[in-house]
C-alpha positions in Angstrom: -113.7 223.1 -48.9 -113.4 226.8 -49.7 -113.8 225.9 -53.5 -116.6 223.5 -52.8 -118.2 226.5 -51.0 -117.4 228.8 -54.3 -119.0 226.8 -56.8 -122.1 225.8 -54.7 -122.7 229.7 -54.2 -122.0 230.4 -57.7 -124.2 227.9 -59.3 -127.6 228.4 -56.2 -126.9 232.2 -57.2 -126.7 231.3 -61.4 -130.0 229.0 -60.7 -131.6 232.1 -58.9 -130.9 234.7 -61.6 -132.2 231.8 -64.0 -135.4 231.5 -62.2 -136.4 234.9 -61.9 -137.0 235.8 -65.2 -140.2 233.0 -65.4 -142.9 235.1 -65.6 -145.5 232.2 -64.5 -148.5 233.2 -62.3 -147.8 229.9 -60.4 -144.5 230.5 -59.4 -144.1 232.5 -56.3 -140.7 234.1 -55.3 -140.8 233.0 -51.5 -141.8 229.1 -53.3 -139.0 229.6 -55.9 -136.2 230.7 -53.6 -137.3 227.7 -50.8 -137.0 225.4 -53.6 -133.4 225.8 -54.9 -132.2 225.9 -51.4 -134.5 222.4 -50.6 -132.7 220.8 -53.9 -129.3 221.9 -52.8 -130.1 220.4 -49.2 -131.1 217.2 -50.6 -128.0 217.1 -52.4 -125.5 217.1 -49.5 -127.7 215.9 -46.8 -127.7 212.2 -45.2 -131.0 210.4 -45.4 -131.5 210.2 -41.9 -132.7 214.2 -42.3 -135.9 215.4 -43.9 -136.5 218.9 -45.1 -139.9 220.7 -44.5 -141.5 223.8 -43.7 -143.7 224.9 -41.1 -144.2 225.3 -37.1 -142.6 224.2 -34.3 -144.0 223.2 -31.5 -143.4 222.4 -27.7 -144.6 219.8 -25.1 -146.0 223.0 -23.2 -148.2 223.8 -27.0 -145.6 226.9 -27.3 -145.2 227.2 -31.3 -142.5 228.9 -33.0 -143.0 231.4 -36.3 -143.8 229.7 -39.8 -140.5 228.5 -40.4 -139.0 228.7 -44.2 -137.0 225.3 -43.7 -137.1 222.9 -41.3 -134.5 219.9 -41.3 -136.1 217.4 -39.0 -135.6 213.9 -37.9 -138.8 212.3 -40.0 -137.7 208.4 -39.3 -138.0 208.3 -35.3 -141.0 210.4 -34.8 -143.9 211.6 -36.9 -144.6 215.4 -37.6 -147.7 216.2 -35.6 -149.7 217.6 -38.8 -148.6 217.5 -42.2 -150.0 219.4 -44.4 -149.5 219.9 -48.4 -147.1 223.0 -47.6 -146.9 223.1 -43.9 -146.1 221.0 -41.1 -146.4 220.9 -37.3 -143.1 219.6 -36.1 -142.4 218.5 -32.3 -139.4 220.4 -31.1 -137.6 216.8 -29.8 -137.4 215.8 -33.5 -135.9 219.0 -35.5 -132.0 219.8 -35.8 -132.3 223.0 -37.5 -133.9 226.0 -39.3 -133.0 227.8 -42.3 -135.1 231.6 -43.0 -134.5 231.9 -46.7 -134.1 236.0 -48.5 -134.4 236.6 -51.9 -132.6 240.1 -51.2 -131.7 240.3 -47.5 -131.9 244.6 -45.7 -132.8 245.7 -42.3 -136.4 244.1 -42.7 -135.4 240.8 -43.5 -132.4 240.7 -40.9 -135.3 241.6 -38.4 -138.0 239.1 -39.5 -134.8 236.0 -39.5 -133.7 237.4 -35.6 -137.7 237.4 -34.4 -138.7 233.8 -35.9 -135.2 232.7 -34.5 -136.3 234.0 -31.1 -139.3 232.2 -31.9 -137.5 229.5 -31.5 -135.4 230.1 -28.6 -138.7 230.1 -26.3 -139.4 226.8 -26.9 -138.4 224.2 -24.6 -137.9 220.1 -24.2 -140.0 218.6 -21.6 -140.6 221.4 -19.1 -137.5 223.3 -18.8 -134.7 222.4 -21.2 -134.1 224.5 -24.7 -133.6 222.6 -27.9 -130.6 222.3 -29.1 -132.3 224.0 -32.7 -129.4 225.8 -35.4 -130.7 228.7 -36.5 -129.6 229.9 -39.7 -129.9 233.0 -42.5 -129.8 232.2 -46.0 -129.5 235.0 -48.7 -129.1 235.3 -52.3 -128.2 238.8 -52.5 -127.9 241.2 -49.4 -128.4 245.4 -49.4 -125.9 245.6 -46.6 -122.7 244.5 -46.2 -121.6 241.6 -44.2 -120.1 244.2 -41.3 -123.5 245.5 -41.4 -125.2 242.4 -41.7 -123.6 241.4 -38.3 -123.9 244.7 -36.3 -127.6 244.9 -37.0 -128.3 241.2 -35.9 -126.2 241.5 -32.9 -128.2 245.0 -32.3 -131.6 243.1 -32.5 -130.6 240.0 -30.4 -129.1 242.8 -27.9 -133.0 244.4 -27.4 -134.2 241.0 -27.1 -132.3 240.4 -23.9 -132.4 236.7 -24.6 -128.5 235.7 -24.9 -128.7 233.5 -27.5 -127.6 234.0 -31.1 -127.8 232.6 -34.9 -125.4 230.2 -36.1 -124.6 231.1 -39.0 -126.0 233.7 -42.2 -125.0 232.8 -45.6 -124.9 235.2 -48.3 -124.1 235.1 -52.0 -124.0 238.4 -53.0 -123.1 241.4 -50.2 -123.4 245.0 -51.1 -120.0 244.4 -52.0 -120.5 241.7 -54.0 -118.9 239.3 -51.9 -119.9 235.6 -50.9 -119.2 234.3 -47.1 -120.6 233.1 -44.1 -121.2 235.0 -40.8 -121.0 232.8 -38.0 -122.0 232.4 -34.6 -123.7 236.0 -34.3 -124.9 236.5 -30.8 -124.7 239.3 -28.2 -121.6 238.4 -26.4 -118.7 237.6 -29.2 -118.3 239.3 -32.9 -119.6 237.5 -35.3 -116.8 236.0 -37.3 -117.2 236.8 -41.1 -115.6 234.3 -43.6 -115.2 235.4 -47.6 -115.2 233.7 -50.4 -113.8 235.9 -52.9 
């Protein structure tokens, strides 16, 4: 698995590098990045999931934060609008989220922690909270993992929420490592796995 991991990191990073030399006006960075991580999704995914972007919404009309990537059941229940680029999910019908960062710093760790709260308010029915994964996906990170970890668990912390992210991927720390933090919430230490 660990060497699965490896050469899945080292050829999404390779593709990344690739990609950012186009110099095409149509080509944004945010579309770019989305798009190499969407591919590698529908790689490894069963069909029963569908990857999209967008909103998430509750039977109360809470919404959650634009959303980079949302893997959603799209067999069992229609999105609520589908547009072009965005969607309108219902929060019954999505598994997970993934915030995508083409370089991932204090800014970025803060904008992934707030749309997962975003999340975290919404509810099933009247009362229960989705059972929604919330991950981090990075191609190269300022910080290191350590400091990747303390700063989320900081921000969840001023929340006062108690929940967490499951899991932030990152190719390429400060330190030039690859790994996984995992289970980042207030109350345990984030556990940090390298792939050296």
């Amino acid at each position: 698995m660990v060497h699965e991991f490896q050469s899945i990191a080292k050829k999404l990073l390779a593709d990344f590098e690739r990609s950012s030399n186009l110099q095409h006006q149509g080509i944004k960075g945010v579309a770019r990045e989305r798009a190499l991580v969407i591919q590698l999704l529908k790689d490894h995914l069963p069909g029963k999931y569908s990857i999209g972007s967008g909103l998430i919404l509750d039977s109360s009309g809470n919404a959650s934060k634009q959303q980079d990537i949302v893997i959603y059941d799209g067999f069992s229940m229609p999105v609520l609008q589908n547009f072009e680029e965005s969607k309108v999910f219902f929060a019954e019908q999505v598994y997970a989220t993934i915030e995508v960062k083409s370089n991932l710093g204090r800014e970025e760790v803060k904008d992934v922690v707030e749309k997962a709260g975003s999340i975290k308010q919404l509810r099933w029915g009247s009362t229960t909270e989705p059972s929604i994964f919330v991950f981090g996906f990075a191609f190269r990170s300022s910080l290191t993992f350590e400091q990747i970890r303390d700063f989320v668990q900081k921000r969840v912390n001023k929340s006062d929420k108690g929940w967490g992210i499951g899991a932030i991927a990152v190719l390429d720390d400060k330190d030039g490592r690859t790994g996984l933090i995992t289970n980042v919430d207030p109350y345990l230490l984030g556990s940090i796995k390298v792939y050296d």
